[in-house]
C-alpha positions as CSV (number, residue, x, y, z in Angstrom):
1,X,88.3,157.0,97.1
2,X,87.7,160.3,96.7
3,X,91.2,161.7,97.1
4,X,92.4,159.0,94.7
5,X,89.5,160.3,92.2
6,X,90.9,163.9,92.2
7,X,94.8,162.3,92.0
8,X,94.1,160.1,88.8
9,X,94.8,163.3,86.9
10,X,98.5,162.9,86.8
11,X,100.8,165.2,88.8
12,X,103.1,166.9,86.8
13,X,106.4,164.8,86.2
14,X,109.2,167.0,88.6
15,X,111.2,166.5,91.6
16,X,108.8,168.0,94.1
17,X,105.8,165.4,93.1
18,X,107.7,162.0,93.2
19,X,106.3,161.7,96.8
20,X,103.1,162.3,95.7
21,X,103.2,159.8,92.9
22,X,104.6,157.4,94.6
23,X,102.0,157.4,97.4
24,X,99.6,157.2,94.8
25,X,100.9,154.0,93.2
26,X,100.8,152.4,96.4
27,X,97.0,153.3,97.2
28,X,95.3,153.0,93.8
29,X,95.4,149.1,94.3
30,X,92.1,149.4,96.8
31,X,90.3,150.0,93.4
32,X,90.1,148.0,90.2
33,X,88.1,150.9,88.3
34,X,91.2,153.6,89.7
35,X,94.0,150.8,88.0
36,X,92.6,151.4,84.8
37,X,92.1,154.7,84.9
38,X,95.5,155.4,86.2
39,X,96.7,152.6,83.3
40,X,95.1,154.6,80.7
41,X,96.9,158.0,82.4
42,X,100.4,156.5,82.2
43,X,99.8,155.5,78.5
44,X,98.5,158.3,77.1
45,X,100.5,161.2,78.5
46,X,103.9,159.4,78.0
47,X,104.2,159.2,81.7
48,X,107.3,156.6,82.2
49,X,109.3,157.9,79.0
50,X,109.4,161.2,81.5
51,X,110.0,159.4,84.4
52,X,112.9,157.8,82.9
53,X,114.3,160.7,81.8
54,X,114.0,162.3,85.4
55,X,115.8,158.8,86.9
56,X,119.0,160.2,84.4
57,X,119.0,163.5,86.2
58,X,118.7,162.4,90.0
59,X,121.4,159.5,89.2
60,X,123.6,161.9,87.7
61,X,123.2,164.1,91.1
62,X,123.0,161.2,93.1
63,X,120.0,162.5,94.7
64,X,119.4,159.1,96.7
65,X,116.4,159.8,98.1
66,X,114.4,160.4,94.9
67,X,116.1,157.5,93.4
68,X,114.1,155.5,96.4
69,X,111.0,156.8,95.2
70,X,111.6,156.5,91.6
71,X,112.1,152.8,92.6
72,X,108.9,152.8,94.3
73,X,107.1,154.2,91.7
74,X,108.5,152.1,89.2
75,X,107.7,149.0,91.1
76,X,104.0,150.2,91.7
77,X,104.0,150.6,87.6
78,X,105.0,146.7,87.2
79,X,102.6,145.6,90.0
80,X,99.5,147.7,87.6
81,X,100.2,144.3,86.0
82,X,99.0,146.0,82.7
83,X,100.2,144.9,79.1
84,X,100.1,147.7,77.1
85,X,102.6,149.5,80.0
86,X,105.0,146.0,79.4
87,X,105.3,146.7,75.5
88,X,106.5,150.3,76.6
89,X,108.5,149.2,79.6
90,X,110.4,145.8,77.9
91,X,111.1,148.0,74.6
92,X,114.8,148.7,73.4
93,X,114.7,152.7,74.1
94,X,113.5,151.9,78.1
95,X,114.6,148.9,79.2
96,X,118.0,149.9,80.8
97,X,116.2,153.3,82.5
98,X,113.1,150.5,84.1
99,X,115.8,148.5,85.3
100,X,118.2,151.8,86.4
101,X,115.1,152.7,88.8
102,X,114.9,149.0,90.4
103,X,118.4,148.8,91.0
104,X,118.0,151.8,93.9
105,X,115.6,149.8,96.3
106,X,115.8,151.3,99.6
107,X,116.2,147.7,101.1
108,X,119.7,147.4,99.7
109,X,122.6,148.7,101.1
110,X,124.5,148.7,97.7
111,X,122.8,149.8,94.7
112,X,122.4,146.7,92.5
113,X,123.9,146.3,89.2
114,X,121.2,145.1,87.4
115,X,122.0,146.8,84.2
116,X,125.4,145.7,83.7
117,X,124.4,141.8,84.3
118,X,122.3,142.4,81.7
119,X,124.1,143.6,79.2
120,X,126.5,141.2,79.4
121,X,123.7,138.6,79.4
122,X,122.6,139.8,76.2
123,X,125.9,139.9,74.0
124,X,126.4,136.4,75.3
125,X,123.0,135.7,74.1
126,X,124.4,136.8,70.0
127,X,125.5,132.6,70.1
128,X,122.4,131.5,70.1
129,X,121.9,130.4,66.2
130,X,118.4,132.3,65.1
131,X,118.6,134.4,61.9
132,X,115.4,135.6,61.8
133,X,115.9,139.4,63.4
134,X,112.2,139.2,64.8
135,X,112.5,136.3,66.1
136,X,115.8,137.6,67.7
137,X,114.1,140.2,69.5
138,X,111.2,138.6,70.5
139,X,113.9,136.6,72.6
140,X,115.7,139.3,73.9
141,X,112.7,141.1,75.2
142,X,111.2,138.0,76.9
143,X,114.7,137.4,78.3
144,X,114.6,140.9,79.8
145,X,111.1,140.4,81.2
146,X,112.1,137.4,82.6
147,X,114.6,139.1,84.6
148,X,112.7,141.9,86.1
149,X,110.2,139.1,86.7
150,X,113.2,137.6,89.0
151,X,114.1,141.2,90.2
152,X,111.0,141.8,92.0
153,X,109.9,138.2,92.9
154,X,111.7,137.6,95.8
155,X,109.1,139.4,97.8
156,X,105.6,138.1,96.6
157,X,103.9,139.4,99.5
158,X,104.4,142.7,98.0
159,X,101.7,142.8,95.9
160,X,98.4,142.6,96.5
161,X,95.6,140.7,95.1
162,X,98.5,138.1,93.4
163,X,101.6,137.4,91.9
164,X,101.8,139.1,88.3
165,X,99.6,137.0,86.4
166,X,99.4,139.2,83.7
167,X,103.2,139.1,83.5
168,X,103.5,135.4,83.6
169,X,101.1,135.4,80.8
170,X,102.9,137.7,78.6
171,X,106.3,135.7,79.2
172,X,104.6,132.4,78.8
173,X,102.7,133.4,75.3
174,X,106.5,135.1,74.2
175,X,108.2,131.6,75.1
176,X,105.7,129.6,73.4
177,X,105.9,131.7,69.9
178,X,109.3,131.3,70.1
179,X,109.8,127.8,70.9
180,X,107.3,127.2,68.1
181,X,109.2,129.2,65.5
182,X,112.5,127.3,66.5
183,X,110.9,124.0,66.3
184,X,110.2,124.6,62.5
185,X,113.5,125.8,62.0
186,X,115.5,122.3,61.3
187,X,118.7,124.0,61.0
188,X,118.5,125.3,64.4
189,X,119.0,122.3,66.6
190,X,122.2,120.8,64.6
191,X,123.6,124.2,65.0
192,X,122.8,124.2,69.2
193,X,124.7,120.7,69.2
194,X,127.5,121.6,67.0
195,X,128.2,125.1,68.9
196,X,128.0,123.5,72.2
197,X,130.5,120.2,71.1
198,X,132.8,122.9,69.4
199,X,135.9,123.6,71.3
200,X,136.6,126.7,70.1
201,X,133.4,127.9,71.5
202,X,134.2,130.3,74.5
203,X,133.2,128.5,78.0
204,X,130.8,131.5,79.5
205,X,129.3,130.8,76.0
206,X,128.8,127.3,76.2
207,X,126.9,128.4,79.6
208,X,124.5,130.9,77.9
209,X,123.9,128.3,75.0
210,X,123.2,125.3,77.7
211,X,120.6,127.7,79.9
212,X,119.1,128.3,76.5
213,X,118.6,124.5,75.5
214,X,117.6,123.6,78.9
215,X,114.9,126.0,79.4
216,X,114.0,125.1,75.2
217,X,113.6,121.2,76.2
218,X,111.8,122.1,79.5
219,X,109.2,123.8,77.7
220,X,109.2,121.4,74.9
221,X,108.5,118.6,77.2
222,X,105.4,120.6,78.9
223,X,104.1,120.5,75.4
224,X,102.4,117.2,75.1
225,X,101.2,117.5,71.3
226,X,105.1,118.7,70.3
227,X,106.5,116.5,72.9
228,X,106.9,113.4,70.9
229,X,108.2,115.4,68.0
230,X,110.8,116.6,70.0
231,X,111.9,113.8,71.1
232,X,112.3,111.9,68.2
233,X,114.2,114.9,66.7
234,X,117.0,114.6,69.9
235,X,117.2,110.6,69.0
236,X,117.7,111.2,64.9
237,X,120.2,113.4,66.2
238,X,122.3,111.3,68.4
239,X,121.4,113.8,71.1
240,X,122.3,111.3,74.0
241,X,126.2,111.0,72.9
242,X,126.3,114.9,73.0
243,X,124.3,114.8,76.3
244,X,127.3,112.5,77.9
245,X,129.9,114.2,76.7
246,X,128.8,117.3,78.1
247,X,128.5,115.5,81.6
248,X,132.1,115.6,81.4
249,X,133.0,119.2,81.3
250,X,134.6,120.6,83.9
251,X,132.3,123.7,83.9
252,X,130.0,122.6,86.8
253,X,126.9,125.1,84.9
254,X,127.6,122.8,82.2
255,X,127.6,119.8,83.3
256,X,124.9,120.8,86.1
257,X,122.5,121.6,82.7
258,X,123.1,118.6,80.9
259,X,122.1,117.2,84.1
260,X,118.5,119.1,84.4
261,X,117.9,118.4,80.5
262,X,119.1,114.1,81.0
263,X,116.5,114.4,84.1
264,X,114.0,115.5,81.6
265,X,114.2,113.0,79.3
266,X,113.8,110.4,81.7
267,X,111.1,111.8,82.6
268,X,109.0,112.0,80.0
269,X,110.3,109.7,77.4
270,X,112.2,106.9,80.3
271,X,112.3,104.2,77.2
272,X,114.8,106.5,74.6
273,X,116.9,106.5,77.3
274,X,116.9,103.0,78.8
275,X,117.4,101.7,74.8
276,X,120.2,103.9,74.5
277,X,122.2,102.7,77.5
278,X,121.3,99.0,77.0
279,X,122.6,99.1,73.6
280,X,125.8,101.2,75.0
281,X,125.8,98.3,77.2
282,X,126.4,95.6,74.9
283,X,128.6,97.3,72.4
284,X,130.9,99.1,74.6
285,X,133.1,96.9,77.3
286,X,135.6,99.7,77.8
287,X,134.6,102.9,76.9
288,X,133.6,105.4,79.4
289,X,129.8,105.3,79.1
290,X,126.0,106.9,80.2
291,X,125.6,105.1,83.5
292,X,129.0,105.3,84.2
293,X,129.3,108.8,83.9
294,X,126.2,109.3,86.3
295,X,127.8,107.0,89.1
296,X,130.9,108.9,89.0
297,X,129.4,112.3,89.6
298,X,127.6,110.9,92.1
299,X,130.5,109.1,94.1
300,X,133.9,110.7,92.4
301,X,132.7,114.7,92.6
302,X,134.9,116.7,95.1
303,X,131.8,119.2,95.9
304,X,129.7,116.8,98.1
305,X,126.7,118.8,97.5
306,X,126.7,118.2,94.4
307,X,128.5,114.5,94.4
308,X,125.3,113.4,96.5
309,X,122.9,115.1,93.7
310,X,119.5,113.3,94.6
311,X,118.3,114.5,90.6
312,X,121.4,112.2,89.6
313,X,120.4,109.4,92.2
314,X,116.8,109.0,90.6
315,X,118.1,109.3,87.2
316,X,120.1,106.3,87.9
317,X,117.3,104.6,89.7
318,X,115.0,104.9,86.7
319,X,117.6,103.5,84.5
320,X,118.2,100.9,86.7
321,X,114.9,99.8,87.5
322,X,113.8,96.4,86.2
323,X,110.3,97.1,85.9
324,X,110.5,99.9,83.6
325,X,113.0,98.4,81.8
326,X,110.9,95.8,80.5
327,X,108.7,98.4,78.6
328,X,111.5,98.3,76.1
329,X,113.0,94.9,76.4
330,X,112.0,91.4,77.6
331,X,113.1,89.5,81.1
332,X,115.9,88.0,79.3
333,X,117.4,91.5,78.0
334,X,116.9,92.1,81.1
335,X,118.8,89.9,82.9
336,X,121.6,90.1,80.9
337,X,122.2,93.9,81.2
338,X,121.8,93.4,84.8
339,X,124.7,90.6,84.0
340,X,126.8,93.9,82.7
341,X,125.8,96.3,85.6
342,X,126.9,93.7,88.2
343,X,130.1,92.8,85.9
344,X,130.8,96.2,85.6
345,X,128.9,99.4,86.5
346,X,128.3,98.0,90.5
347,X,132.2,98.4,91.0
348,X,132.6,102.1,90.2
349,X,129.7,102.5,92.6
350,X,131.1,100.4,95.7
351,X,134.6,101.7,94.8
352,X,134.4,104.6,97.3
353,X,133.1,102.5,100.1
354,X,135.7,99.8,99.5
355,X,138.4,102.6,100.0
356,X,136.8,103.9,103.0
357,X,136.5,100.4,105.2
358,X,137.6,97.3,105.9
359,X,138.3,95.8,109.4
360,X,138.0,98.8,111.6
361,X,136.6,102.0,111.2
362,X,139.2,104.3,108.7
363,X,140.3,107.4,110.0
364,X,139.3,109.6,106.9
365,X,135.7,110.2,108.2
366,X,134.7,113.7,107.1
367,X,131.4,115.4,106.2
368,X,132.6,115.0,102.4
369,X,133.1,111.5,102.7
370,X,130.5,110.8,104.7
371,X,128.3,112.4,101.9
372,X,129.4,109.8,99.2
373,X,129.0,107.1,101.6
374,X,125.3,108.1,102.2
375,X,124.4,108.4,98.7
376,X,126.2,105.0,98.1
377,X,124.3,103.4,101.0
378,X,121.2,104.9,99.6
379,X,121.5,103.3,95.9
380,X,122.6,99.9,97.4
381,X,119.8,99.7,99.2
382,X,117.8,100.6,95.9
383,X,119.1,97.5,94.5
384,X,118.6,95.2,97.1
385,X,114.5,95.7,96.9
386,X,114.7,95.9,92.8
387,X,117.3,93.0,91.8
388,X,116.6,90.7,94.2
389,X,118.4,87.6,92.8
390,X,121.8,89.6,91.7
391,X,122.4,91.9,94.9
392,X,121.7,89.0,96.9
393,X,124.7,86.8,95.3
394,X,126.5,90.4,94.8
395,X,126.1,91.3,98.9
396,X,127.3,87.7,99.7
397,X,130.6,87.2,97.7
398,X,131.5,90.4,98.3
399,X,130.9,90.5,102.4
400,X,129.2,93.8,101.4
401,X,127.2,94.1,104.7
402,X,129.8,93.6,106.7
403,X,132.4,95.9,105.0
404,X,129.5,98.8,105.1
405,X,128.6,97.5,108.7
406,X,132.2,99.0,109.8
407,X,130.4,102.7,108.6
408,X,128.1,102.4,112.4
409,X,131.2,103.4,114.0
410,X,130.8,106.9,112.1
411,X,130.7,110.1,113.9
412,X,128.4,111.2,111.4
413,X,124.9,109.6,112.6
414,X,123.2,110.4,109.2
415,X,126.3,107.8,107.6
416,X,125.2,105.4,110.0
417,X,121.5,105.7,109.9
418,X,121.7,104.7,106.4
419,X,124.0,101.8,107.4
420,X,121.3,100.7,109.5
421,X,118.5,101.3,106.3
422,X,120.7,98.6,104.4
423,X,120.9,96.2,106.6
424,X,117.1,96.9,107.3
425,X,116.1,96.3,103.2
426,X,117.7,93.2,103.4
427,X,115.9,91.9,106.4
428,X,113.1,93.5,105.0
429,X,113.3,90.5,102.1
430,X,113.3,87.6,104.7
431,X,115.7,85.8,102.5
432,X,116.5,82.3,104.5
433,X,119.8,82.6,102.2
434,X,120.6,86.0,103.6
435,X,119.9,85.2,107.0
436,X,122.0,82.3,107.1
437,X,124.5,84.7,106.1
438,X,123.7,87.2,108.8
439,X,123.9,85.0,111.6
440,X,127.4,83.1,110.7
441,X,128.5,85.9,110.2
442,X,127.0,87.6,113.5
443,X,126.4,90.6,111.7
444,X,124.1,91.9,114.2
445,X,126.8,92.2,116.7
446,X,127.7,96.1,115.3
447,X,123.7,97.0,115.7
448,X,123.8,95.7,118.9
449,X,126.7,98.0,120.1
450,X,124.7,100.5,118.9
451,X,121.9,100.4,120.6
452,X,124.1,99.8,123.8
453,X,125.9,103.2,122.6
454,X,122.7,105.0,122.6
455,X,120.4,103.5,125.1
456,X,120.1,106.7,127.0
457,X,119.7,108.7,124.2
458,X,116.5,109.5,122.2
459,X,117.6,109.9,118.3
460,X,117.1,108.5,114.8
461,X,119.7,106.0,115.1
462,X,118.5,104.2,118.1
463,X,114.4,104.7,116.6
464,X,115.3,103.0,113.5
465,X,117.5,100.1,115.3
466,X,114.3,99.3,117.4
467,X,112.0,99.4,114.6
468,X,114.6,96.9,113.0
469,X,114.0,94.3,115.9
470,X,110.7,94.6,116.4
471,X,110.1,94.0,112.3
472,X,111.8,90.6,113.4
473,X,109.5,90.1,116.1
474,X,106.1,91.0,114.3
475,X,107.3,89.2,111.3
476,X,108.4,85.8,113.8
477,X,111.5,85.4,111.9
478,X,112.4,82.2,114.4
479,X,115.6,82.1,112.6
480,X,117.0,85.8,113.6
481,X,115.1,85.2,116.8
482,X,117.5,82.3,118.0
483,X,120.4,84.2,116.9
484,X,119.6,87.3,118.6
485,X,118.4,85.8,121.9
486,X,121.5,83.2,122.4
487,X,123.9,85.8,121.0
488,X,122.8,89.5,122.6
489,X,120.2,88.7,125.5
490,X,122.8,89.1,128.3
491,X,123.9,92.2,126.3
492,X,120.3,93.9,125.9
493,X,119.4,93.1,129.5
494,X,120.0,96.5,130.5
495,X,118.1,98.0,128.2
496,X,115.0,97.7,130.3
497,X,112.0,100.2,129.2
498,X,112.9,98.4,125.3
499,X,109.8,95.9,125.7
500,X,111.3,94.6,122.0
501,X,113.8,92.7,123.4
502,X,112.2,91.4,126.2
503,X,109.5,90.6,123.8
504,X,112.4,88.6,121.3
505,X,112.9,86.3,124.7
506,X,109.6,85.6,125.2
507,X,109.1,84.1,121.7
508,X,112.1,82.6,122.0
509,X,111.3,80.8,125.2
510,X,108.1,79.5,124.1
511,X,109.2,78.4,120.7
512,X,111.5,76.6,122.8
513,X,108.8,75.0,124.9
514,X,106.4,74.0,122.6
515,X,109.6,72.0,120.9
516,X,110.3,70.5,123.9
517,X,106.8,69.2,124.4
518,X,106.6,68.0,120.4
519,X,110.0,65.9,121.1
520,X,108.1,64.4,124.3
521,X,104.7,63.6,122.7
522,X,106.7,62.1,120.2
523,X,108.8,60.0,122.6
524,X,105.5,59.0,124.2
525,X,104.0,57.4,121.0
526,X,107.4,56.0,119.9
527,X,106.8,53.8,123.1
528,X,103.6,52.4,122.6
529,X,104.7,50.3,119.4
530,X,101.9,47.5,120.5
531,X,98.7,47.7,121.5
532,X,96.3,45.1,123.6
533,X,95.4,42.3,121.0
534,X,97.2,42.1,117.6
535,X,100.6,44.1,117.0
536,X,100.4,47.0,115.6
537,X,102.5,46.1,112.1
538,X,101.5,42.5,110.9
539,X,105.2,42.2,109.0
540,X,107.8,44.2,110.7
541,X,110.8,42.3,109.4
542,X,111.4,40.2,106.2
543,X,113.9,37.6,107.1
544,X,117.1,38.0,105.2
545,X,116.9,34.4,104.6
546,X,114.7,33.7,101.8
547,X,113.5,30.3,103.4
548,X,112.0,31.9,106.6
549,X,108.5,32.4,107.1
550,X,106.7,35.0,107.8
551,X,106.1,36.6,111.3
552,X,102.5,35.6,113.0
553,X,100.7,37.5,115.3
554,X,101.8,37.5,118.9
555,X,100.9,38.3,122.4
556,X,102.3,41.8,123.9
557,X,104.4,39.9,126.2
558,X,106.2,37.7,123.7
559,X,106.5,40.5,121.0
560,X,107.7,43.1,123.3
561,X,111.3,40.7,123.1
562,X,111.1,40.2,119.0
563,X,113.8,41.5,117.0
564,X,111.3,43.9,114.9
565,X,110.2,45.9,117.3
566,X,113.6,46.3,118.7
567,X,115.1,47.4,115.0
568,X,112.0,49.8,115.1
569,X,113.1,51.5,118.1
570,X,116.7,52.0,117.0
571,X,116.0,53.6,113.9
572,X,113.8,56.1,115.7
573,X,116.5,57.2,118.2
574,X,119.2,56.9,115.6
575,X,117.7,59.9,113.7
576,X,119.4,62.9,114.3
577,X,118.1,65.0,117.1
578,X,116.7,68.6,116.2
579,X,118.8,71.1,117.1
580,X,117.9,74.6,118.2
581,X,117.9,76.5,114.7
582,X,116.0,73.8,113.1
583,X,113.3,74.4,115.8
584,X,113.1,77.7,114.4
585,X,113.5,76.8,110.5
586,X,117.2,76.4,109.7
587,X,117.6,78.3,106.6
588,X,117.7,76.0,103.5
589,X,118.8,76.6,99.2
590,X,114.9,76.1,98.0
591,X,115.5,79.6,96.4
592,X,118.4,79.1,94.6
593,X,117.4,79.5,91.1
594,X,119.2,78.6,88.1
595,X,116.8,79.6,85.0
596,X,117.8,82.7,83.4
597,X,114.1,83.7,83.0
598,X,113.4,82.9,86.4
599,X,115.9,85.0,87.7
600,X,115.0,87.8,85.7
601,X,111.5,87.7,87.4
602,X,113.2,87.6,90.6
603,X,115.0,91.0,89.4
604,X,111.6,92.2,87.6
C-alpha cells in the first residue's frame, strides 16, 4: 500500500514507463481510497489525451510490445469504472485512439479492427430520422459506449469487485433520455416505418434501422408507465401490417428483428395482437397473412436452425392459445377462428410432414428435415392439450397419428422421441373416442417395435416408451390394456427386467377373472327364479288372449314347467354375451358434442 502511495503521483507519459503504469493499473484495485486518487490523477493532468497520442507513435512503429501494454493500461482505465474518465474517453476527439489501444490485446493473434467496424457502424447510423443534433450525438456516443462495453465483456472475470456497474449506469441513463426525447417526437416513428417499408432504402440500412427499432421497443416495453403509450402509438399506426411484411424479407437480420420486436409485443401486450390476427382472420381467405407467415418460417425456412426457431414456436403458441384468447373475445369467437385455423392455417403446418411420410418410412431423412419434423411434432402436440375437441376430429379424419407414427423408423432419435411425445399427449387425454381409434387402428404396433429395437439399450427413446405404458397402467385404462395384452404380450415377453409389461398382464388377467366370476354369480341367481312358498313374480305373463285369467300362485314343482318362467329364462340367455372389450369399457360417443359453445369450452 505503501508503494502504491508513492506511485499515485503519475509517471511521466513516455515509452520507458508504460510497464510501470501498467503494473500500477492492475494493483491499485486492492484499494478503493488509491481508485480515486489515481481517478482524480488521470483527470487532472490530461493523462489519456497523452496516452493516446503515444498509442499514434508506437502504431506508426509497430512497436507491438508497447501496443500490449497500452492495451493493458487502457483496459485498467475502463475497469476504474469512473464517469468523469467516460465523458473524456466516449468524446468525439478520443474515441477512435480508446478503441485503437483495445484492438492490440495480447490474447489475439490478429489485431482487431475495431475501429473500422465502427465507423462504418456510424455512417450507417446517419438513417436514423432524429433532427435534433444533440440528440444525435447523445446516440452516437452511447452507441460507442455500448460497443466497448461488448469489447471487453467477454471476459467478466477480469475485473474485480464486478462487472462495470458504473458503465451500465451511464449507458442505461443515455438510453433512457433518448428514448424519452424520441417518444415525444411524433414525427419520428412514421418516419422509422416509412424508411424501413421504402424500397429504395439500401438493405445494410434497413439492418441498422431494424437493430435501432428493436432495441427502441425493447426498452419501451421495460418501461411500464410509457408502455401503454407505446403501444397504442404502434396500433394507430398499423404497425402490425409493417411488422408482417418485414417477416418476409429475405434479409435474415431483417426478418430475424421483426421477429425479436413481434415476440415483444406478445409479450407484453398478447391481446393487440391476438385482435389483430382474428380480425385478419375473418376478412382475409386468401391473402398471405400473420399466422401464416409465422408457420412458414417455422416449417418452409431452408436454415433449420432457424426454421425450428423456438421464439417463433411460442409466438405461435400464444396466438393460438384458447385461454388467452378469450381475454379479447368470447367462446364463440373463439370457436369460429379455431374453425379458420383448422380450415386453413393447420395445412401449411402438416404440409411438411405430409410430404415427408406415408406408408413406409421416406428416404429423405436428413438432420434438416428432421428439424422441421420436430418442431411440427412439437406444435401438434401443443394443439392436442389446448383444442381438444378440433385436434381430436382433425387427428382422426386425417389418420394424422399414423402418418407421423411412420417418423419412429427415423435415424434421428430426437425425430422420433417427439413422435413418441404425440402419441403420449393424446393418451395423456384418455379420450374413449381416441382410443377406439388407436386400437383399430393398432397404432401401438410401431411403439412396440421400438421398444423391441431398443431393449438392450438404455436411451431417451426407450425411457419415454416405458413411461407411456406404465401411464396406461397407473391410470387402468382397461381399454388400451386389452389391446396391448392380446395384441403385443407374446412380443414383450422378452423384455424381462420391464416389470411394466408384466404388470399390463397382470391387470389384465384379473380384470379377466373377476368378469368371469360376475358372469357366474349372475348365472347362479338367474337359476333360482323360485323360491320355497310363493313364486317369486305374482304375474309373469299376461295371456295374449284377453279372456284368460290371471296366473295364481303355485307350488315350485308345478311352476318350475309354466310357460313364464320358461320365457324368463330365454330372454336372459338371449342377451348378448359381453365380450372382452366391454369387460374393460368398450369406448362409446358420450363425448361427441354438437353445441358450438360447448365445443368452444372443450377448446377453452
Amino acid at each position: 500500500m505503501g508503494r502504491i502511495r508513492r506511485l499515485i503521483d503519475l509517471p511521466a507519459c513516455e515509452l520507458h514507463s508504460l510497464g510501470e503504469l501498467a503494473e500500477l493499473m492492475s494493483s491499485v484495485h486492492v484499494s478503493l481510497i488509491c481508485t480515486k486518487k489515481l481517478t482524480l490523477a488521470l483527470k487532472n493532468e490530461g493523462y489519456i489525451p497523452k496516452l493516446l497520442q503515444l498509442f499514434q507513435v508506437c502504431e506508426s512503429a509497430k512497436d507491438t510490445e508497447s501496443l500490449h501494454l497500452l492495451f493493458e493500461i487502457m483496459k485498467g482505465i475502463l475497469c476504474l469504472d469512473k464517469t468523469i474518465l467516460f465523458k473524456v474517453m466516449f468524446s468525439d476527439e478520443y474515441i477512435l485512439g480508446v478503441i485503437g489501444c483495445l484492438e492490440y490485446d495480447p490474447r489475439l493473434a490478429q489485431p482487431g479492427r475495431y475501429r473500422e467496424f465502427l465507423t462504418k457502424k456510424e455512417k450507417l447510423q446517419d438513417v436514423i430520422p432524429v433532427r435534433n443534433p444533440e440528440l444525435r450525438q447523445k446516440i452516437r456516443q452511447t452507441s460507442r459506449a455500448q460497443y466497448i462495453q461488448a469489447i471487453i465483456n467477454p471476459n467478466p472475470l477480469d475485473f474485480k469487485g464486478g462487472s462495470l456497474s458504473t458503465l451500465n449506469s451511464f449507458i442505461s441513463s443515455s438510453k433512457h433520455k433518448i428514448f424519452q426525447a424520441l417518444q415525444k417526437d411524433q414525427k419520428f416513428l412514421p418516419e422509422v416505418f416509412a424508411r424501413l417499408t421504402n424500397e429504395d432504402t439500401a438493405a445494410e440500412q434497413q439492418c441498422e434501422l431494424m437493430k435501432f427499432f428493436k432495441e427502441f421497443c425493447a426498452f419501451s416495453c421495460m418501461l411500464p408507465k410509457k408502455r401503454d403509450e407505446f403501444l397504442q402509438t404502434l396500433v394507430k399506426l398499423k404497425f402490425l401490417p409493417i411488422l408482417e411484411m418485414l417477416m418476409k424479407k429475405d434479409d435474415l437480420q431483417v426478418r430475424s428483428g421483426a421477429t425479436d420486436i413481434l415476440c415483444y409485443l406478445v409479450e407484453f401486450s398478447p391481446t393487440t395482437v391476438q385482435q389483430f390476427v382474428m380480425q385478419e382472420a375473418k376478412q382475409n381467405e386468401n391473402d398471405t397473412q400473420l399466422i401464416t407467415e409465422i408457420i412458414e418460417q417455422i416449417v418452409c425456412s431452408p436454415d433449420p436452425e432457424f426454421g425450428g426457431d423456438n421464439k417463433l414456436m411460442e409466438i405461435l403458441c400464444a396466438l393460438i392459445n384458447p385461454q388467452k384468447m378469450l381475454a379479447v373475445a368470447s367462446h364463440l369467437e373463439v370457436f369460429e377462428f379455431l374453425d379458420i385455423f383448422y380450415d386453413r392455417y393447420i395445412q401449411v403446418l402438416i404440409a411438411p410432414l405430409l410430404a415427408h411420410t406415408s406408408e413406409e418410412w421416406n428416404e429423405i431423412d436428413t438432420y434438416q428435415t428432421a428439424e422441421i419434423l420436430a418442431s411440427v411434432l412439437k406444435l401438434l402436440s401443443f394443439c392436442v392439450e389446448r383444442h381438444k375437441y378440433h385436434m381430436k376430429n382433425f387427428v382422426i379424419k386425417n389418420d394424422l397419428l399414423r402418418r407421423t407414427l411412420v417418423l419412429m423408423k427415423s435415424r434421428h432419435k430426437f425425430l422420433a422421441l417427439c413422435v413418441l411425445r404425440f402419441m403420449r399427449r393424446i393418451i395423456g387425454l384418455q379420450d374413449n373416442v381416441y382410443n377406439q381409434y388407436i386400437t383399430v387402428g393398432n397404432l401401438f404396433e410401431p411403439v412396440v417395435n421400438a421398444v423391441l429395437e431398443n431393449k438392450y439399450r438404455c436411451n431417451l427413446l426407450m425411457s419415454a416408451s416405458i413411461e407411456l405404458f406404465e401411464f396406461i397402467r397407473q391410470e387402468n385404462m382397461h381399454f388400451l390394456i386389452a389391446h396391448i395384452v392380446e395384441n403385443f404380450s407374446d412380443a414383450l415377453e422378452s423384455v424381462k427386467y420391464i416389470h411394466t409389461f408384466q404388470e399390463l398382464k397382470t391387470k389384465y388377467e384379473q380384470a379377466k377373472k373377476q368378469e368371469v366370476a360376475r358372469c357366474e354369480q349372475q348365472e347362479k341367481l338367474n337359476r333360482v327364479s323360485i323360491l320355497p312358498g310363493e313364486t317369486l313374480v305374482k304375474k309373469a305373463v299376461v295371456s295374449q288372449d284377453e279372456g284368460e285369467e290371471k296366473a295364481a300362485p303355485t307350488s315350485p314343482a308345478s311352476s318350475s314347467d309354466s310357460h313364464p318362467t320358461n320365457t324368463t329364462l330365454a330372454a336372459v340367455m338371449a342377451a348378448p354375451k359381453r365380450g372382452i372389450f366391454e369387460i374393460f369399457g368398450y369406448p362409446d360417443d358420450e363425448d361427441d358434442e354438437t353445441s358450438p359453445k360447448k365445443k368452444a369450452r372443450l377448446d377453452s
